[in-house]
ZAMARGU-4260 file (C-alpha; in steps of 0.2 Angstrom, whole numbers, plus 5000, padded with zeros to 4 digits):
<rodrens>
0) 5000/5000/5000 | 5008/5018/4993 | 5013/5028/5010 | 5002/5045/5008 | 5012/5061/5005
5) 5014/5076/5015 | 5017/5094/5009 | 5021/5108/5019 | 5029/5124/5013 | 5043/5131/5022
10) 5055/5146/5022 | 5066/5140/5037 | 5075/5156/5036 | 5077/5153/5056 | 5070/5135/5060
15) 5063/5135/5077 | 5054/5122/5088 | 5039/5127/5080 | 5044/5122/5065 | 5049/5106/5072
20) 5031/5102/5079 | 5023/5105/5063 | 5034/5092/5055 | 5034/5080/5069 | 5011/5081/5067
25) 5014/5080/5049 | 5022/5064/5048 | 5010/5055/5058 | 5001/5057/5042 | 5011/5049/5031
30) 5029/5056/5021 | 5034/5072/5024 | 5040/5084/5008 | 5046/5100/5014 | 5045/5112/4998
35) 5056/5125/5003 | 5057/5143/4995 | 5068/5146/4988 | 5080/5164/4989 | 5072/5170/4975
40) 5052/5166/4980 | 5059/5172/4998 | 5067/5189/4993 | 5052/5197/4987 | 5041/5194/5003
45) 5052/5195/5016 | 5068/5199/5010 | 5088/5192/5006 | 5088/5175/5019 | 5104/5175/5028
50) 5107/5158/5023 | 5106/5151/5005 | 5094/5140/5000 | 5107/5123/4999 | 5114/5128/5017
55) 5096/5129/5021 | 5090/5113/5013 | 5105/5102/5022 | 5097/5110/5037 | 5082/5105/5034
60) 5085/5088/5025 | 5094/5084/5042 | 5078/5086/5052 | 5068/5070/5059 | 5051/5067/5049
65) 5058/5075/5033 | 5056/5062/5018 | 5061/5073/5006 | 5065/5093/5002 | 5060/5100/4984
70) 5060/5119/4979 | 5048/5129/4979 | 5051/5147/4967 | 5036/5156/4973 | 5026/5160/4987
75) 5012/5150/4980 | 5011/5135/4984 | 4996/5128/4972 | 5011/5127/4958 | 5020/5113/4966
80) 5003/5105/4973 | 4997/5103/4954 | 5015/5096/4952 | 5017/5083/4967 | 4997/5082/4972
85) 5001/5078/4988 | 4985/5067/5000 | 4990/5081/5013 | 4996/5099/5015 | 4999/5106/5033
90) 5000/5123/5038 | 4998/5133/5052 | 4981/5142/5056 | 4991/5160/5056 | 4986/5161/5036
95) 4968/5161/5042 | 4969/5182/5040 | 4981/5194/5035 | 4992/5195/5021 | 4993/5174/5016
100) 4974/5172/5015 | 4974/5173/4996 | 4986/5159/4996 | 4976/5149/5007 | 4962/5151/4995
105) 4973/5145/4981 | 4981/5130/4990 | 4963/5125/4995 | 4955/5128/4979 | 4971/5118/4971
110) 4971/5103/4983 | 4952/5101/4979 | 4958/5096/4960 | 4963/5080/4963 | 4956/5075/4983
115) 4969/5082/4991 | 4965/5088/5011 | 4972/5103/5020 | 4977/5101/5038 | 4978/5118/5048
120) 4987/5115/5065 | 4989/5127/5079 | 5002/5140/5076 | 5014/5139/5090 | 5012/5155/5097
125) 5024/5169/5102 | 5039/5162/5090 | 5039/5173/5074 | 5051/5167/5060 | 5053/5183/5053
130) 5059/5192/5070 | 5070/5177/5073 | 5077/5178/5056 | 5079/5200/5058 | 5088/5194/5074
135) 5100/5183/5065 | 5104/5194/5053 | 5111/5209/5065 | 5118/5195/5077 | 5130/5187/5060
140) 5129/5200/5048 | 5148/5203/5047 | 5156/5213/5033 | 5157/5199/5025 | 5143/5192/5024
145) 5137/5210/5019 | 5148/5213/5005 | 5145/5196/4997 | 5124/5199/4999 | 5126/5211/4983
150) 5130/5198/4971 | 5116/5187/4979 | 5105/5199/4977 | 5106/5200/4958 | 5105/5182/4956
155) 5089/5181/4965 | 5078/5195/4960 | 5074/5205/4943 | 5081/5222/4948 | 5088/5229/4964
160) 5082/5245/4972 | 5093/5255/4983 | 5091/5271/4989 | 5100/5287/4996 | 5106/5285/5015
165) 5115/5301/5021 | 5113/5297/5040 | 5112/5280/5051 | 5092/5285/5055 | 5087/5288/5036
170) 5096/5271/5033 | 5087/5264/5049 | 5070/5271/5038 | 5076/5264/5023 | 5079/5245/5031
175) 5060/5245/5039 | 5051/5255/5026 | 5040/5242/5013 | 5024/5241/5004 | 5014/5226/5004
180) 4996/5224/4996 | 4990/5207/4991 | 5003/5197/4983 | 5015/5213/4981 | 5028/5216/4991
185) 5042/5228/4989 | 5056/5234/5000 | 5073/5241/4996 | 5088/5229/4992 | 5100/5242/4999
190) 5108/5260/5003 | 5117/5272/4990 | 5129/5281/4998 | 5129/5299/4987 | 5146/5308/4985
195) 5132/5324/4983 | 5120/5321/5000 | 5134/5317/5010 | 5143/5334/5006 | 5129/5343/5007
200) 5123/5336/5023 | 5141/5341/5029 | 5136/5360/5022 | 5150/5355/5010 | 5150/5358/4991
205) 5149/5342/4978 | 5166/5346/4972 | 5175/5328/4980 | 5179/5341/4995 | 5172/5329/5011
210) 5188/5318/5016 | 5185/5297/5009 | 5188/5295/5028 | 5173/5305/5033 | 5162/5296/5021
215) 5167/5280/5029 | 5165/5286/5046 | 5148/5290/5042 | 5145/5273/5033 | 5152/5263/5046
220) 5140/5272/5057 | 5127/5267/5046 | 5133/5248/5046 | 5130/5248/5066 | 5112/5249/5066
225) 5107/5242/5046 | 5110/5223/5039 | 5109/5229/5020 | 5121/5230/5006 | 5129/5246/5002
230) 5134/5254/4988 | 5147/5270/4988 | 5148/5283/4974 | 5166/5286/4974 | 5166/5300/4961
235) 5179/5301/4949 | 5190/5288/4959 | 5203/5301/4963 | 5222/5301/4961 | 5227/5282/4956
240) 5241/5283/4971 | 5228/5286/4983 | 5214/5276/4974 | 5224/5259/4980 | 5221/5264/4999
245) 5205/5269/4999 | 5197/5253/4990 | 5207/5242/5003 | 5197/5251/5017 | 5181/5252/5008
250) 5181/5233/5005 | 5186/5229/5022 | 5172/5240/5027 | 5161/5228/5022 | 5152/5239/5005
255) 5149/5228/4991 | 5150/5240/4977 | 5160/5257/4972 | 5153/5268/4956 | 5167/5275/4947
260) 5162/5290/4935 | 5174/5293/4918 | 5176/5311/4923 | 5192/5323/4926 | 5197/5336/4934
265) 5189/5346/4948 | 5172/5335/4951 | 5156/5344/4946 | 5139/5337/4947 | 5133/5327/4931
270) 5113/5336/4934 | 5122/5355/4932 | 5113/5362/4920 | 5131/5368/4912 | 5144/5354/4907
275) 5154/5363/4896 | 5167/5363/4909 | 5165/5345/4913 | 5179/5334/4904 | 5180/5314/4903
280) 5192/5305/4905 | 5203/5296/4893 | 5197/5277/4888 | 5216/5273/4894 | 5217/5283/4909
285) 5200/5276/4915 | 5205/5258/4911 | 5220/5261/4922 | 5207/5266/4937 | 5197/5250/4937
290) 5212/5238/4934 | 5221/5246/4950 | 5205/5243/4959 | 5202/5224/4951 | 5221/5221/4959
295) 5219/5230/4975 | 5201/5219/4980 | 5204/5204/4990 | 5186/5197/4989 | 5179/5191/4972
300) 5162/5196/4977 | 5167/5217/4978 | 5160/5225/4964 | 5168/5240/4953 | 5154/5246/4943
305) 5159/5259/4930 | 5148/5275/4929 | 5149/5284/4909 | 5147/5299/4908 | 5148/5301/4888
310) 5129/5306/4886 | 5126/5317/4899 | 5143/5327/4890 | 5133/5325/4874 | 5148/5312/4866
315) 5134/5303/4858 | 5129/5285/4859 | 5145/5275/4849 | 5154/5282/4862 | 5144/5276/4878
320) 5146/5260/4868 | 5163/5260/4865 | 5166/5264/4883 | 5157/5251/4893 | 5166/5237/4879
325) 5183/5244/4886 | 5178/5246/4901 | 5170/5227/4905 | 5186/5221/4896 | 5196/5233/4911
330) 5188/5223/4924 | 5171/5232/4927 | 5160/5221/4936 | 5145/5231/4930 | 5140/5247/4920
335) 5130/5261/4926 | 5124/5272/4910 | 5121/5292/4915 | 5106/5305/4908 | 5098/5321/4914
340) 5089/5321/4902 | 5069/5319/4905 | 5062/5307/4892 | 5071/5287/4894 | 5075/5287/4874
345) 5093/5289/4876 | 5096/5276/4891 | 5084/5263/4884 | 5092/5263/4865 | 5109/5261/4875
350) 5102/5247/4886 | 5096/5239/4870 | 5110/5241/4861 | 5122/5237/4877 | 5112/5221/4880
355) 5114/5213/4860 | 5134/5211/4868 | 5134/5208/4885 | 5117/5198/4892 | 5123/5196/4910
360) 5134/5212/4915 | 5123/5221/4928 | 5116/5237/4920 | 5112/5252/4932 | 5103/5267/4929
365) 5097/5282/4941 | 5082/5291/4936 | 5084/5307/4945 | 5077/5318/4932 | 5067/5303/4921
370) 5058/5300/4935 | 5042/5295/4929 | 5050/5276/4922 | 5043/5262/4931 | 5051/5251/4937
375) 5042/5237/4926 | 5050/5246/4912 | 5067/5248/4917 | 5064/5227/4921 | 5060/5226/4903
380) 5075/5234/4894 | 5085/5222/4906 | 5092/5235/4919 | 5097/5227/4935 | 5100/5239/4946
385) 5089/5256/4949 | 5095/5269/4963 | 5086/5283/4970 | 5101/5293/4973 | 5095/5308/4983
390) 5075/5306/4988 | 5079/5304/5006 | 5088/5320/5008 | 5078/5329/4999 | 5063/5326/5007
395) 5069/5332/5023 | 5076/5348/5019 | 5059/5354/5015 | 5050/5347/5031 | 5066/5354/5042
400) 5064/5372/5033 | 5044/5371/5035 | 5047/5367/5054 | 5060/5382/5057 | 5048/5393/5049
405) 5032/5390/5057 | 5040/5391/5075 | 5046/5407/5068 | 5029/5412/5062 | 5019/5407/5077
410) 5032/5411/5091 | 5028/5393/5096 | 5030/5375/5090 | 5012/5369/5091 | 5005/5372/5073
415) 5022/5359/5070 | 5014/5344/5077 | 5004/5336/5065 | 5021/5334/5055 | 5031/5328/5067
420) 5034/5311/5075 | 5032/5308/5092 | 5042/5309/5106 | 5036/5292/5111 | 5036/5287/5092
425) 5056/5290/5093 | 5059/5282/5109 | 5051/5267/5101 | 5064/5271/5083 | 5080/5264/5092
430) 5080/5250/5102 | 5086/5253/5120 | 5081/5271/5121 | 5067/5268/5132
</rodrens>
């Protein structure tokens, strides 16, 4: 007589003795499949695990109970049902409401296909696997382990979103802050670490003038309190005697990526409305850049990612071309392709043309002053990477100057209020405050 089949869909990002239950109740039913998700069905609902899916399934393959561990690539779990039409599926009741309940409907209306039950036990309460798995990751999230989360990353998930952080608390609103409706779920991949919001935070100019070391500083601060990947604009790179130095502590920093623009000279912003004085650099001279950075990393996994600039200086498109084939043949682990101007035509005719020679080279793009693209779009010309380089910022100069100006208006800060967070609201921000 055939032994009936279990199902049950796990993450096990953090296996606790809940999980343990469920399985040791399943299996009293007959063989017990774990299908479990894998990074890529897991990335897009709660985030990068801190394990890999094969460190994870030798975890769980290991457990007592488990017959067998097969993939599963999405959340939904009604695609492997139809595939293994298993006589049971166990879950917990925690899907009964919330966010899940659409799959529930799914698995239910799947299982129902071919006679197959669904079996809801009690969810062992006051164990949650994301908060153990949040844990985890500030507990072992060393540089390391940071660094190399980049490339996993873009494995993993269609494009990446990172945003500006200029500060440990707008990083610390960057890591919580997500949007989830139904079977959408989206979050930011990482921080941006802008050459431009740092210095102006600083009351600095954007002219390279704030010290490599005073970046850092403010990074490292920023790596205290956050478990995400980080990416650093580095500007033009600098002098190539000092460049050598400053990649050894950015790597060791734990960041996974520098952004390197093929500019000279005194640094200037690429979104001035004059460029005339701008210059690029030589194809050589640039080349040089990223093969003394490619020799000075230690860790495979550190990315240089090479900024060109030729469109925004009106160079035209055969040389953007040119570029990024001399540059990817320099070492460049990834291209980032540069445009102020408002419509996408220009980047997305280089992304075409960009992608008919290299398929897998990250392409990155930052739509600063095209920002009316979708994200769904830039996915479609094949772009991997999308930063919001300066939204954070931004936004709170305005709120700060409205603030300043109303207490000066009203000789009090009461009308204030209804913009501002709490006191009790920020003791609650940082952990051990209150």
């Amino acid at each position: 007589m055939r032994k009936k089949i279990v199902y049950i869909g796990l993450s096990a990002d953090s296996v606790h003795h809940g999980h343990i239950n469920l399985i040791e109740k399943a299996r009293n039913y007959g063989n017990v499949i774990i299908g479990l998700l894998t990074d890529n069905a897991l990335i897009n609902y709660k985030g990068l695990p801190l394990l890999n899916y094969e460190q994870r399934k030798k975890i769980i393959i290991n457990l007592k109970g488990v017959f067998k561990v097969v993939p599963q690539h999405q959340w939904d779990y009604s695609i492997n049902l139809k595939k293994i039409k298993p006589d049971f599926m166990v879950h917990g009741d925690d899907w009964l409401s919330g966010p899940q309940l659409f799959l529930r409907k799914r698995a239910i209306s799947t299982l129902k296909k071919f006679g197959g039950k669904l079996i809801e036990l009690p969810y062992t309460k006051g164990v949650s696997s994301t908060a153990l798995a949040n844990e985890q990751k500030k507990l072992f999230n060393t540089s390391e382990i940071r660094l190399k989360s980049l490339k996993r990353l873009l494995n993993s998930k269609k494009i990446l979103r990172f945003i500006e952080t200029h500060s440990p608390i707008s990083a610390i609103i960057a890591e919580n802050a997500n949007y989830k409706n139904k079977n959408i779920y989206r979050d930011f991949d990482g921080f941006w670490s802008s050459s431009l919001t740092d210095a102006t935070s600083m009351g600095k100019p954007d002219i390279e003038a704030l010290d490599v070391s005073e970046r850092l500083s403010n990074i490292n601060n920023i790596f205290d309190v956050t478990t995400k990947p980080l990416i650093m604009d580095i500007d033009t790179g600098g002098k190539i005697e000092h460049l050598k130095l400053n990649i050894r502590s950015i790597e060791r920093l734990g960041i996974s990526a520098v952004i390197m623009e093929d500019k000279t000279g005194l640094k200037k912003n690429s979104l001035n409305e004059k460029t005339s004085n701008q210059k690029q650099d030589s194809i050589k001279n640039f080349c040089s850049k990223i093969k003394v950075i490619n020799s000075t990393k230690i860790n495979d996994e550190f990315m240089i990612i090479a900024r060109i600039e030729s469109l925004i200086l009106k160079k035209g498109m055969a040389d953007a071309l040119k570029r990024a084939k001399k540059y990817i043949a320099a070492g460049a682990n990834g291209i980032m392709i540069h445009s102020k101007e408002k419509s996408t035509k220009e980047i997305f005719e280089f992304a075409s043309k960009f992608r008919k020679r290299f398929n897998s080279v990250p392409l990155v793009c930052v739509p600063s002053t095209y920002n009316s693209v979708r994200e769904n779009n830039l996915i479609a010309k094949k772009f991997n990477i999308v930063i919001y380089a300066n939204h954070l910022f931004r936004s709170a100069y305005p709120a700060m100057e409205k603030t300043a100006k109303e207490i000066l208006k009203y000789g009090r800060s009461k009308e204030s209020d209804k913009n501002l967070i709490s006191i009790k609201e920020i003791l609650k921000l940082i952990p051990g405050t209150d």
